[in-house]
PDB file of N, CA, C and O in Angstrom:
ATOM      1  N   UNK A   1      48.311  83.795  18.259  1.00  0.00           N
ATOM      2  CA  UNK A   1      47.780  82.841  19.211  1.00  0.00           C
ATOM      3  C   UNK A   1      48.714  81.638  19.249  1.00  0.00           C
ATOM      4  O   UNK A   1      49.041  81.042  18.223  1.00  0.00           O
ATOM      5  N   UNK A   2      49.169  81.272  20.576  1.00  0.00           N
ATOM      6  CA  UNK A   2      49.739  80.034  20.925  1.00  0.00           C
ATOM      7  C   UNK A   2      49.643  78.290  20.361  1.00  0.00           C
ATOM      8  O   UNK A   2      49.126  77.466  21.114  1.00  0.00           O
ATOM      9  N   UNK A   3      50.020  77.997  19.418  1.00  0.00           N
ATOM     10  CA  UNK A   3      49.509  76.627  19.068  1.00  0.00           C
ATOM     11  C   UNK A   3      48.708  75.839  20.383  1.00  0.00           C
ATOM     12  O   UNK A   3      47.577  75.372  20.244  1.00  0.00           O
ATOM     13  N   UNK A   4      49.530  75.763  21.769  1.00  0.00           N
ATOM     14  CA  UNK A   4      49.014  75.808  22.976  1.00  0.00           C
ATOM     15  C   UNK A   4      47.747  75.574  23.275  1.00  0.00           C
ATOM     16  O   UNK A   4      47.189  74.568  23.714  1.00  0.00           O
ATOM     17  N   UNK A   5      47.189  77.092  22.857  1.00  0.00           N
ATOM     18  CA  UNK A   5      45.754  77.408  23.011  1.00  0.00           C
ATOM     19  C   UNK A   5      44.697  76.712  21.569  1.00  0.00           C
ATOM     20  O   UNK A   5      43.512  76.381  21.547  1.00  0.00           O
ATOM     21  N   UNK A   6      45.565  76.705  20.696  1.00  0.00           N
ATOM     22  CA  UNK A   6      44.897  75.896  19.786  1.00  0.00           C
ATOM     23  C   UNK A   6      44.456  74.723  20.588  1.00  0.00           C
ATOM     24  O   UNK A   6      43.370  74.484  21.117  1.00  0.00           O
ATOM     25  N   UNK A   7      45.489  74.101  20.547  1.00  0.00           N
ATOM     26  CA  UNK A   7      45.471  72.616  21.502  1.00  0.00           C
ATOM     27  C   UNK A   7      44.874  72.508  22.562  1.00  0.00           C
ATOM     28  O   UNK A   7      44.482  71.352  22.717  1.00  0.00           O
ATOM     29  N   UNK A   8      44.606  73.197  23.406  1.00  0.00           N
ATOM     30  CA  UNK A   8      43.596  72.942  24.700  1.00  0.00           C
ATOM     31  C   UNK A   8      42.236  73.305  23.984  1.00  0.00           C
ATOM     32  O   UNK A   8      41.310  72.514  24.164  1.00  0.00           O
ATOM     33  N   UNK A   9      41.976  74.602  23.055  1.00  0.00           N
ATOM     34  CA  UNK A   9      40.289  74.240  22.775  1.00  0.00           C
ATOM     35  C   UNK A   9      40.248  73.441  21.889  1.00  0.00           C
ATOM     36  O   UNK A   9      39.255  73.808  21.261  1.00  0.00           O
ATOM     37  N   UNK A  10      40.770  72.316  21.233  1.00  0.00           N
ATOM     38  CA  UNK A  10      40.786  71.391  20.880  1.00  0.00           C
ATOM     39  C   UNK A  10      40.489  69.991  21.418  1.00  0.00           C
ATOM     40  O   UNK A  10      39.837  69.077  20.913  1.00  0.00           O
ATOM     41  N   UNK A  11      41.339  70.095  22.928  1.00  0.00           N
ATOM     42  CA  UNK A  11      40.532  69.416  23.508  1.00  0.00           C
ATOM     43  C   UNK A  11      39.006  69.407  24.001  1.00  0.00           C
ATOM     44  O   UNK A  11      37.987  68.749  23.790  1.00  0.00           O
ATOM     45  N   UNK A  12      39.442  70.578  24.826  1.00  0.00           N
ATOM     46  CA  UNK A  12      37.692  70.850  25.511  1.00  0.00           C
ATOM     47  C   UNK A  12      37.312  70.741  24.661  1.00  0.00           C
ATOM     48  O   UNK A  12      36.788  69.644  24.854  1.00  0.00           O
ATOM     49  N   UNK A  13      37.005  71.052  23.395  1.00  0.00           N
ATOM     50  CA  UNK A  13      35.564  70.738  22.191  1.00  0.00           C
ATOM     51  C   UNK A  13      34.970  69.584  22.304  1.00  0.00           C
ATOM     52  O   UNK A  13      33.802  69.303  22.037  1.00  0.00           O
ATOM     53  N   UNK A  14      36.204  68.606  22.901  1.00  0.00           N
ATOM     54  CA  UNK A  14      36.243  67.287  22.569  1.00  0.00           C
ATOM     55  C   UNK A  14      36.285  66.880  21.318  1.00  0.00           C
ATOM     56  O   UNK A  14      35.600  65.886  21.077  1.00  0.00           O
ATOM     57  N   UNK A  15      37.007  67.442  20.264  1.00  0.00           N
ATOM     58  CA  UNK A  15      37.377  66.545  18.982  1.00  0.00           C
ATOM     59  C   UNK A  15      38.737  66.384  19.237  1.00  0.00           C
ATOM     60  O   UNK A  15      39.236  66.301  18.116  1.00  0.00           O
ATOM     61  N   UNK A  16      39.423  66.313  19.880  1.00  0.00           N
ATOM     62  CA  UNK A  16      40.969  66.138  19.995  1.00  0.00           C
ATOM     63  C   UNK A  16      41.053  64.990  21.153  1.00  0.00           C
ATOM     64  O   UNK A  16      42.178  64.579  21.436  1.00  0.00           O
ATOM     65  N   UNK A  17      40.030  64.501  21.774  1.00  0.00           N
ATOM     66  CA  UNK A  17      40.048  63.323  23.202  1.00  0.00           C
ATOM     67  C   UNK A  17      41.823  62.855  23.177  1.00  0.00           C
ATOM     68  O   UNK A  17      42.800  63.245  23.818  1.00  0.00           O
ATOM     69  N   UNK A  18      41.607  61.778  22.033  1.00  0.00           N
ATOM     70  CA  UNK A  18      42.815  61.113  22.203  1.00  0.00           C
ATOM     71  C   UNK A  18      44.079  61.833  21.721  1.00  0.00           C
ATOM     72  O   UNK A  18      45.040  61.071  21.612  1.00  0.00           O
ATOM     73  N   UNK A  19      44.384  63.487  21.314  1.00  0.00           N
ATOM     74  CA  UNK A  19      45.511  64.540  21.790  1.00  0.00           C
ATOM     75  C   UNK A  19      46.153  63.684  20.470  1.00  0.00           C
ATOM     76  O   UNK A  19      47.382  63.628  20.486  1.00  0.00           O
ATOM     77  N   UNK A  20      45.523  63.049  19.395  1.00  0.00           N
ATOM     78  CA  UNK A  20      46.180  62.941  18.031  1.00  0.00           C
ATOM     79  C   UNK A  20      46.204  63.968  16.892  1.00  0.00           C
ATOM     80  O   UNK A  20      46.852  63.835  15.853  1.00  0.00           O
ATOM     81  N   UNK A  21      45.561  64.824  17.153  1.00  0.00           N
ATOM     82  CA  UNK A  21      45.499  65.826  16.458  1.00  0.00           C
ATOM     83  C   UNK A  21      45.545  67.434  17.105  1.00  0.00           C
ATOM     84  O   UNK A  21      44.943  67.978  18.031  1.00  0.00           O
ATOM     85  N   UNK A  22      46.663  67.929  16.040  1.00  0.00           N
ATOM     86  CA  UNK A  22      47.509  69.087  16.812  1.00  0.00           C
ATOM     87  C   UNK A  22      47.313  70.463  15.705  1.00  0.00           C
ATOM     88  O   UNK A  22      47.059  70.336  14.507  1.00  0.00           O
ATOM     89  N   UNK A  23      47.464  71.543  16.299  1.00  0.00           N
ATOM     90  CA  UNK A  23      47.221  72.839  15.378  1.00  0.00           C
ATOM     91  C   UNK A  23      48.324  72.641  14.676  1.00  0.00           C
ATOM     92  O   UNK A  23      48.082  72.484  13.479  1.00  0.00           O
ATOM     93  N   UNK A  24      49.658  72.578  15.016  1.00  0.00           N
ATOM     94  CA  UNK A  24      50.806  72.102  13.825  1.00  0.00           C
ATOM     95  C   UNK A  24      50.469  71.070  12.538  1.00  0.00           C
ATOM     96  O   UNK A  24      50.992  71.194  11.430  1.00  0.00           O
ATOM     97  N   UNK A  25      49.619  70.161  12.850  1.00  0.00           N
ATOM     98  CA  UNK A  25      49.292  69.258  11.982  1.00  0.00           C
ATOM     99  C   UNK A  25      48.003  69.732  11.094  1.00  0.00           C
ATOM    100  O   UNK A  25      47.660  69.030  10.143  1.00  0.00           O
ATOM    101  N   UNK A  26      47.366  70.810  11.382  1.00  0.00           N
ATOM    102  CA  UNK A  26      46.028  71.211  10.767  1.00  0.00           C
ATOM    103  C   UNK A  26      46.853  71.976   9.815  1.00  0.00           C
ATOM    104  O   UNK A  26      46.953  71.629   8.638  1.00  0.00           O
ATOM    105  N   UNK A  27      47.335  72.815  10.211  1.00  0.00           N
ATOM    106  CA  UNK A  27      48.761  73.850   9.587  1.00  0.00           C
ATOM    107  C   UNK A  27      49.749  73.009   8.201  1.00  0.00           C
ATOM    108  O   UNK A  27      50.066  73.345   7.060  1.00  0.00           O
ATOM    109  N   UNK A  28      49.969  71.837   9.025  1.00  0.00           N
ATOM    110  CA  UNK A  28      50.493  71.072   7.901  1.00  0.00           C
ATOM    111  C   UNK A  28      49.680  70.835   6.677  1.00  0.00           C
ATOM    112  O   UNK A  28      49.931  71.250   5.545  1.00  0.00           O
ATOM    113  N   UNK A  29      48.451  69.952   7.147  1.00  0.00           N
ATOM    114  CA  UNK A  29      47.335  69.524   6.031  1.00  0.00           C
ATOM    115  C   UNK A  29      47.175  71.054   4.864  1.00  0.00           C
ATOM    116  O   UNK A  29      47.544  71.267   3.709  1.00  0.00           O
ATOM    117  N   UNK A  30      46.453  71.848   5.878  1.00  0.00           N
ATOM    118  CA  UNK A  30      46.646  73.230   4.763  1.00  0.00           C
ATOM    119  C   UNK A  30      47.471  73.066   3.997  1.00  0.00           C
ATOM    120  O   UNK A  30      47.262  72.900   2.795  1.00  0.00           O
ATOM    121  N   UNK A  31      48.697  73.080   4.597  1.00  0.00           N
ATOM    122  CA  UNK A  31      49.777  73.768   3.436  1.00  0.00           C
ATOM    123  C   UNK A  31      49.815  72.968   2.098  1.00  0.00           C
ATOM    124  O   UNK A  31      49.859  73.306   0.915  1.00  0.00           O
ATOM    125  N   UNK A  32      49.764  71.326   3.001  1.00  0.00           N
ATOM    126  CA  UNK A  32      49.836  70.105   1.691  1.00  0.00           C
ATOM    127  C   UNK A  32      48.721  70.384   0.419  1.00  0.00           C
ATOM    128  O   UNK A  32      48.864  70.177  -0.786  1.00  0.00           O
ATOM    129  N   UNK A  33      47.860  70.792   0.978  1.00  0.00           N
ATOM    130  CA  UNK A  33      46.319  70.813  -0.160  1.00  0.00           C
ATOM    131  C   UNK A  33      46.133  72.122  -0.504  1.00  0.00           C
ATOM    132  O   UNK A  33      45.064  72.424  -1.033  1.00  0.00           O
ATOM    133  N   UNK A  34      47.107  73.105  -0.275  1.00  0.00           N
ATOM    134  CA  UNK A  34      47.422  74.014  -1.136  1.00  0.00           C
ATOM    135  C   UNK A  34      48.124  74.177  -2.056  1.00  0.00           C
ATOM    136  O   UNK A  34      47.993  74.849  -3.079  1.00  0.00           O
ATOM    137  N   UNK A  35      49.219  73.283  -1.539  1.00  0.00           N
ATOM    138  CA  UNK A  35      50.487  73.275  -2.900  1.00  0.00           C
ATOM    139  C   UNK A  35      50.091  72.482  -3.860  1.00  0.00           C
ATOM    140  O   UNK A  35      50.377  72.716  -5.034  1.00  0.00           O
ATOM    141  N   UNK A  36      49.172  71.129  -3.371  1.00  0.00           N
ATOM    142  CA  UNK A  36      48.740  70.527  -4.682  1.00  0.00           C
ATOM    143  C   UNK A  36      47.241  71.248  -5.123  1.00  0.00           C
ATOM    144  O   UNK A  36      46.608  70.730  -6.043  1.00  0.00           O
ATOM    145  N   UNK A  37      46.863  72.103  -4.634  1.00  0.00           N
ATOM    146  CA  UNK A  37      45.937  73.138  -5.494  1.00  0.00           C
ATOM    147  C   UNK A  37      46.825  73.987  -6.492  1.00  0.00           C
ATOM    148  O   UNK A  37      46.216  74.374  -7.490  1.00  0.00           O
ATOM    149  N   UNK A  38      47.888  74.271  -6.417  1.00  0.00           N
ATOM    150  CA  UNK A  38      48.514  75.026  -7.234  1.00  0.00           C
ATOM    151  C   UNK A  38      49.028  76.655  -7.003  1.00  0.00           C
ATOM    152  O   UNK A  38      49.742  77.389  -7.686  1.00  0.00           O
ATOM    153  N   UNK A  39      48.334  76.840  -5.753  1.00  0.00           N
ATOM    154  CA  UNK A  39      48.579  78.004  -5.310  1.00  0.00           C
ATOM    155  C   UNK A  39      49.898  78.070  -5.003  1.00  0.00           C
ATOM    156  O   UNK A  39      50.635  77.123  -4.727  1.00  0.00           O
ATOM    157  N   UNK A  40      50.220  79.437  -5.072  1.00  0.00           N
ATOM    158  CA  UNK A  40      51.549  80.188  -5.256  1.00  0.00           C
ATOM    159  C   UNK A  40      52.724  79.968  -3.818  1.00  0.00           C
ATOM    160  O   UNK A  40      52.437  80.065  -2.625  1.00  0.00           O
ATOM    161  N   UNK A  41      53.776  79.720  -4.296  1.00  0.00           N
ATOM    162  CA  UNK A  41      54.196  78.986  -2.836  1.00  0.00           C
ATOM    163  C   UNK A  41      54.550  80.322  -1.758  1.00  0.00           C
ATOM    164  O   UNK A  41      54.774  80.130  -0.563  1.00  0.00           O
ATOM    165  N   UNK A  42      54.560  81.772  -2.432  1.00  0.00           N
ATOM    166  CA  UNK A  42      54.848  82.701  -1.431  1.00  0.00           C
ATOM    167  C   UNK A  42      53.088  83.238  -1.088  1.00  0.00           C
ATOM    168  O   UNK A  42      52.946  84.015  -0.144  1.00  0.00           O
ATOM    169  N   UNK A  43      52.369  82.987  -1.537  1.00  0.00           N
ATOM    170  CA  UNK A  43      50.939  83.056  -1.213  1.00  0.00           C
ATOM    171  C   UNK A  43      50.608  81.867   0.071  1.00  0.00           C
ATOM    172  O   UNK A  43      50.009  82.260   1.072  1.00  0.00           O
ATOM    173  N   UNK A  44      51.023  80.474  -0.037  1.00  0.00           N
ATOM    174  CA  UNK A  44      50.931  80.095   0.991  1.00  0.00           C
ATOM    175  C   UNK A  44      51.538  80.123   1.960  1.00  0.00           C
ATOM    176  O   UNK A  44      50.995  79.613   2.940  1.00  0.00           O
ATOM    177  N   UNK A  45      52.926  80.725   2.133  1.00  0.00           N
ATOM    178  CA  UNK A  45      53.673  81.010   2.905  1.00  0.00           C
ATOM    179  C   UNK A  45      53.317  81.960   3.354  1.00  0.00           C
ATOM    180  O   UNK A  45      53.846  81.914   4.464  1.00  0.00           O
ATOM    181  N   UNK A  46      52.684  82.996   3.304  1.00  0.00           N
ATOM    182  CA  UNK A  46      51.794  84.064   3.846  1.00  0.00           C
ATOM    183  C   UNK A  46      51.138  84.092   4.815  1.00  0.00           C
ATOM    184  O   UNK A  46      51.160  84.483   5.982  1.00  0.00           O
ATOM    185  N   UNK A  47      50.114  83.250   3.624  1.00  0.00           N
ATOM    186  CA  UNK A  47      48.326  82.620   4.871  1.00  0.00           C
ATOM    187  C   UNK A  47      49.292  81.638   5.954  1.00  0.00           C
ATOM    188  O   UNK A  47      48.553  81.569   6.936  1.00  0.00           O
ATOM    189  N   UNK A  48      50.199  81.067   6.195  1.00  0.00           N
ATOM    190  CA  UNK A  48      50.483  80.241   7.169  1.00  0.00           C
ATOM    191  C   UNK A  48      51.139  81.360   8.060  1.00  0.00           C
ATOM    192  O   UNK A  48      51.619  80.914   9.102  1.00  0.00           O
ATOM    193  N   UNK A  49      51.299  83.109   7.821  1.00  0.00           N
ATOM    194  CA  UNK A  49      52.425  83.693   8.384  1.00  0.00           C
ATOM    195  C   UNK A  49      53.668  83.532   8.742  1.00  0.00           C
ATOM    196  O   UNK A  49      54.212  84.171   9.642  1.00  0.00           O
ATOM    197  N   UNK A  50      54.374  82.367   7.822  1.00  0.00           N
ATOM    198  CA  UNK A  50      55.564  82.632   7.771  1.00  0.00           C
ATOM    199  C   UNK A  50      56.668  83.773   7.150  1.00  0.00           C
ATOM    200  O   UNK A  50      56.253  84.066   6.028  1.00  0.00           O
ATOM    201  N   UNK A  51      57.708  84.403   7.402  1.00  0.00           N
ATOM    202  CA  UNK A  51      58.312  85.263   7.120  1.00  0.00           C
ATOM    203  C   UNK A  51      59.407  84.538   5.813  1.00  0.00           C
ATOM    204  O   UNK A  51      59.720  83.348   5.776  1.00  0.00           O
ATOM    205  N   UNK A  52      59.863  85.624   4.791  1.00  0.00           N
ATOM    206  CA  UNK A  52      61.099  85.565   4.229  1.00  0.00           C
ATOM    207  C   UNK A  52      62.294  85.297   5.418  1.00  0.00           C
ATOM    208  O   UNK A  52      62.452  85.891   6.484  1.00  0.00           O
ATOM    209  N   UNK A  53      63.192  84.004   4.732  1.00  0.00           N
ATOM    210  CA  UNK A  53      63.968  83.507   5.433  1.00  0.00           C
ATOM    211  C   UNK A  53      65.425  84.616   4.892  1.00  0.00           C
ATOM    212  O   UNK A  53      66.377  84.740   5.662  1.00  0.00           O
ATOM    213  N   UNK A  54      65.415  85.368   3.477  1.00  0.00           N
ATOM    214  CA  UNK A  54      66.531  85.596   3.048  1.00  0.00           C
ATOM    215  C   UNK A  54      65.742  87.657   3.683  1.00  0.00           C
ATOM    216  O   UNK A  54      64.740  88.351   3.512  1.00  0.00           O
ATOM    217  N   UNK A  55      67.265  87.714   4.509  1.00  0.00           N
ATOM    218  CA  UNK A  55      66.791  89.115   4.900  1.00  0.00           C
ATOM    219  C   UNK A  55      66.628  90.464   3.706  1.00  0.00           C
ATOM    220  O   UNK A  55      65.840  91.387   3.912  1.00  0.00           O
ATOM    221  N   UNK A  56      67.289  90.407   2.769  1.00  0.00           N
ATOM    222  CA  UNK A  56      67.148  91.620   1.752  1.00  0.00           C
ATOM    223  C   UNK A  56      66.133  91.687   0.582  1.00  0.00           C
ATOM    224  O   UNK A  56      65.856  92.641  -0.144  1.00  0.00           O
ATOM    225  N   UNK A  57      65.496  90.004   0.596  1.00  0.00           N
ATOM    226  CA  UNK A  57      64.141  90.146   0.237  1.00  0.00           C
ATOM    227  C   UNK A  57      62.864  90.419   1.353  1.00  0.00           C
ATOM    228  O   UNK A  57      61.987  91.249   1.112  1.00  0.00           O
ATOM    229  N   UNK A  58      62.887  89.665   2.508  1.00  0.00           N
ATOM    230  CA  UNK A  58      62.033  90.475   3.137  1.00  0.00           C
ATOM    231  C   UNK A  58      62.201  91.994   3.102  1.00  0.00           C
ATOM    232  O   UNK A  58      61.280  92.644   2.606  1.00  0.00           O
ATOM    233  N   UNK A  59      63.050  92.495   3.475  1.00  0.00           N
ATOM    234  CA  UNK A  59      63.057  93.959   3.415  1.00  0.00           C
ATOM    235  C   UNK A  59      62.389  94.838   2.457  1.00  0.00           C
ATOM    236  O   UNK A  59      61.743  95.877   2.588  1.00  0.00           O
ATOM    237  N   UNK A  60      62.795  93.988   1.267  1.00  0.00           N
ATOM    238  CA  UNK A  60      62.145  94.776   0.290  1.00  0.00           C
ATOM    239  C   UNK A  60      60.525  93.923  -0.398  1.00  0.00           C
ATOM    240  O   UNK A  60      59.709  94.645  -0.970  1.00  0.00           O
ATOM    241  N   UNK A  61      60.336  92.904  -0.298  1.00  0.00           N
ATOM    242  CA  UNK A  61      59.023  92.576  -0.767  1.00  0.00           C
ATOM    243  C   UNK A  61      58.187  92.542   0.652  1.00  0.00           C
ATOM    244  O   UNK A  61      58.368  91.823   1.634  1.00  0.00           O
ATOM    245  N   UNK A  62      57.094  93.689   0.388  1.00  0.00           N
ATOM    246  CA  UNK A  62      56.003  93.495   1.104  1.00  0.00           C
ATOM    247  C   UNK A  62      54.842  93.074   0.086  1.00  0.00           C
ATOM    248  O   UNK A  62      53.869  93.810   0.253  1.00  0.00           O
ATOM    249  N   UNK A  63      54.719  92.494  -0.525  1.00  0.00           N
ATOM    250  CA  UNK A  63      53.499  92.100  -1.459  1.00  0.00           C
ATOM    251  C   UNK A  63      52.959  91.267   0.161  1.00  0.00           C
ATOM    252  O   UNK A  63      53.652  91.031   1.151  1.00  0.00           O
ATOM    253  N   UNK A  64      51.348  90.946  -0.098  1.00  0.00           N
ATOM    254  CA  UNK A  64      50.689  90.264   0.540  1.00  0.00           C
ATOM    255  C   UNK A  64      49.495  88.851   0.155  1.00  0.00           C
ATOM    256  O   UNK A  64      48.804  88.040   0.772  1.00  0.00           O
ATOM    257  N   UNK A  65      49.824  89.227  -1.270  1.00  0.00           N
ATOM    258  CA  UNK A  65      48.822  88.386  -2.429  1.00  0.00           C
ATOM    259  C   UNK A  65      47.898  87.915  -1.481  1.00  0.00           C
ATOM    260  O   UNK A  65      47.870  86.833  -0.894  1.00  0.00           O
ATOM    261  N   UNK A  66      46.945  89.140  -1.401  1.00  0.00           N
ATOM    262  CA  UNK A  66      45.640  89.242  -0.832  1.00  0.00           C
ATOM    263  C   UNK A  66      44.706  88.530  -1.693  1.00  0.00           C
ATOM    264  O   UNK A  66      44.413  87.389  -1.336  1.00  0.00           O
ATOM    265  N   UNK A  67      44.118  89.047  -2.896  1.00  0.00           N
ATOM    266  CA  UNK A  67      43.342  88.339  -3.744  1.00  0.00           C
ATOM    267  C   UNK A  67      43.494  86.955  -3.710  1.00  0.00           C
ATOM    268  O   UNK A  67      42.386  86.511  -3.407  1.00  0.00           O
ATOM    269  N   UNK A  68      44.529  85.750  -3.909  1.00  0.00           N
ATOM    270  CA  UNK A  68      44.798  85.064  -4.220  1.00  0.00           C
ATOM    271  C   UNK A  68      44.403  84.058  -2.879  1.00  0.00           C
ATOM    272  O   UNK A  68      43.670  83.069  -2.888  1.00  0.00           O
ATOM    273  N   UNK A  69      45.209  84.715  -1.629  1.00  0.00           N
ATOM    274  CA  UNK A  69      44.840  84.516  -0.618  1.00  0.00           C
ATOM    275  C   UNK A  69      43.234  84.262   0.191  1.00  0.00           C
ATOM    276  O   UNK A  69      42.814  83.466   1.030  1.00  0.00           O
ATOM    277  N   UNK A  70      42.717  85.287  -0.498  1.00  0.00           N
ATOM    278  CA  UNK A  70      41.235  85.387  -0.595  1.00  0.00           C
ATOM    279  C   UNK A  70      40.567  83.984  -1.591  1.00  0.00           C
ATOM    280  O   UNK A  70      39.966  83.022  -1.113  1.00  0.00           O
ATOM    281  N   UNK A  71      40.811  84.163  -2.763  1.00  0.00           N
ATOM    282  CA  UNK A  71      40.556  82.632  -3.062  1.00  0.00           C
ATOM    283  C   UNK A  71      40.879  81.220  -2.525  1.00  0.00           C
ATOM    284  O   UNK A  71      40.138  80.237  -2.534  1.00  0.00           O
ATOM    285  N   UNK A  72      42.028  81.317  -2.097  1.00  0.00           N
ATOM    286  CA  UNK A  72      42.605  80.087  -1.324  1.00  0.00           C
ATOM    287  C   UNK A  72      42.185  79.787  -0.294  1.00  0.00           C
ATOM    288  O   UNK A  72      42.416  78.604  -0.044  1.00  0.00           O
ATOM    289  N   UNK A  73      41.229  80.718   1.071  1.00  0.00           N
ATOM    290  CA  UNK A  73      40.469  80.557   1.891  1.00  0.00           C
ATOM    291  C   UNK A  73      39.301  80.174   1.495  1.00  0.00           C
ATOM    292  O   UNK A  73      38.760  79.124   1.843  1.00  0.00           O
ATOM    293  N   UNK A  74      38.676  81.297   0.476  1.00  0.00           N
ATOM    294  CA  UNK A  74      37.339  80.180   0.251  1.00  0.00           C
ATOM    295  C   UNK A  74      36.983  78.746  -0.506  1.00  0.00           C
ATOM    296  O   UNK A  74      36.001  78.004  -0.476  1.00  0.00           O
ATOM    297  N   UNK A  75      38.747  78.706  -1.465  1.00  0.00           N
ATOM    298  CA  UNK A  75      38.403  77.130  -1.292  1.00  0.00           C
ATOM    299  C   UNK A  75      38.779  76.522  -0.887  1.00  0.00           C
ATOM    300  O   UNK A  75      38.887  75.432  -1.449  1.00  0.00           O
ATOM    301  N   UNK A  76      39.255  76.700   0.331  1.00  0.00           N
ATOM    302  CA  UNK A  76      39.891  75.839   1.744  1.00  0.00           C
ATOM    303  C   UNK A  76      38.541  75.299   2.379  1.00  0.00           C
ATOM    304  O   UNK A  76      38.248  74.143   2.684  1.00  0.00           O
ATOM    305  N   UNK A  77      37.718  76.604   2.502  1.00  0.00           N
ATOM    306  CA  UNK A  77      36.615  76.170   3.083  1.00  0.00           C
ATOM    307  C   UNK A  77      35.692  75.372   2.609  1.00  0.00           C
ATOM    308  O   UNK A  77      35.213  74.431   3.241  1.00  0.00           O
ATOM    309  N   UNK A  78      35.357  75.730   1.354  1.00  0.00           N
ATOM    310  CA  UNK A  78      34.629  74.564   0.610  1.00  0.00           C
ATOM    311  C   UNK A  78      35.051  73.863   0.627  1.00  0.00           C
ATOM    312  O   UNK A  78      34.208  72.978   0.781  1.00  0.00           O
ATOM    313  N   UNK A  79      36.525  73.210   0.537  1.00  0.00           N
ATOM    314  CA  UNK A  79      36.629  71.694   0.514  1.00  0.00           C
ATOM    315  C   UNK A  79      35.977  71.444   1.551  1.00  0.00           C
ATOM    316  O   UNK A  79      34.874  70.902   1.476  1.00  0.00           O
ATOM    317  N   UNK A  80      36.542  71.798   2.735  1.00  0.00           N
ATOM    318  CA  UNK A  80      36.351  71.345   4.494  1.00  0.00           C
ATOM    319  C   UNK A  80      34.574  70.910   4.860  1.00  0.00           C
ATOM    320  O   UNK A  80      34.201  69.927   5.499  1.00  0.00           O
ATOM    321  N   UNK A  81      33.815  71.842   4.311  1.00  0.00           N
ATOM    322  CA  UNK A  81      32.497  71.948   4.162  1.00  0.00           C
ATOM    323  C   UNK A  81      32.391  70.573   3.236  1.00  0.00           C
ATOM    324  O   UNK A  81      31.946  69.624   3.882  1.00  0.00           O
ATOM    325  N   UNK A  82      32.683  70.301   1.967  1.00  0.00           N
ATOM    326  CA  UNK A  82      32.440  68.789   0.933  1.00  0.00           C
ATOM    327  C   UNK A  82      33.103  67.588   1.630  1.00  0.00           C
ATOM    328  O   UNK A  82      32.600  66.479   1.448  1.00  0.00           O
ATOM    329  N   UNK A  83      34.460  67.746   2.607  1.00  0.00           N
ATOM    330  CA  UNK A  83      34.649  66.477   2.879  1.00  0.00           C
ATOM    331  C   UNK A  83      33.803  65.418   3.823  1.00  0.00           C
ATOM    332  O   UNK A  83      33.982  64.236   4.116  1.00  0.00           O
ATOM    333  N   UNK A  84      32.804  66.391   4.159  1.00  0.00           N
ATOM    334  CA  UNK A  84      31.862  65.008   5.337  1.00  0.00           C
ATOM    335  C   UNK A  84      30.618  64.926   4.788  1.00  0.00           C
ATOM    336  O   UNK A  84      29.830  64.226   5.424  1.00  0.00           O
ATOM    337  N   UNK A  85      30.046  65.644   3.389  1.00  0.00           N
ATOM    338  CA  UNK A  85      28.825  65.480   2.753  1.00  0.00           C
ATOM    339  C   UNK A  85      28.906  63.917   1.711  1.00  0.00           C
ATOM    340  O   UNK A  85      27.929  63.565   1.050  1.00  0.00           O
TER     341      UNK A  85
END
């Protein structure tokens, strides 16, 4: 999906009115409050779907650190859920 389309139902929701806040920047926050969670930096490089930059390791590592990944969503979400209680 298009950051784009992020960004327009962002607007229409109307939590984006004043167009200060962007799917690149939600993307960012993730990544920041993952790395200082401690999670694995090719685990978050994953969940963000970025690719291996060096071609003969992509080729050969397909790991997906699913599990880990799986934890790192649900406590993505719990934070997100604790920060307005």
């Amino acid at each position: 999906m298009a950051a784009t389309t992020i960004n327009a139902v962002l607007i229409r929701a109307g939590f984006n009115h004043e167009r200060l806040f962007r799917a690149h920047g939600a993307r960012g926050t993730f990544s920041t409050w993952a790395y200082e969670q401690g999670f694995t930096p090719l685990a978050v490089e994953r969940q963000l779907a970025h690719v291996e930059k060096n071609r003969v390791s992509r080729a050969y590592n397909k790991a997906e650190f699913l599990p880990e990944r799986q934890r790192m969503m649900q406590d993505w979400g719990d934070y997100l859920q604790n920060i307005g209680s």
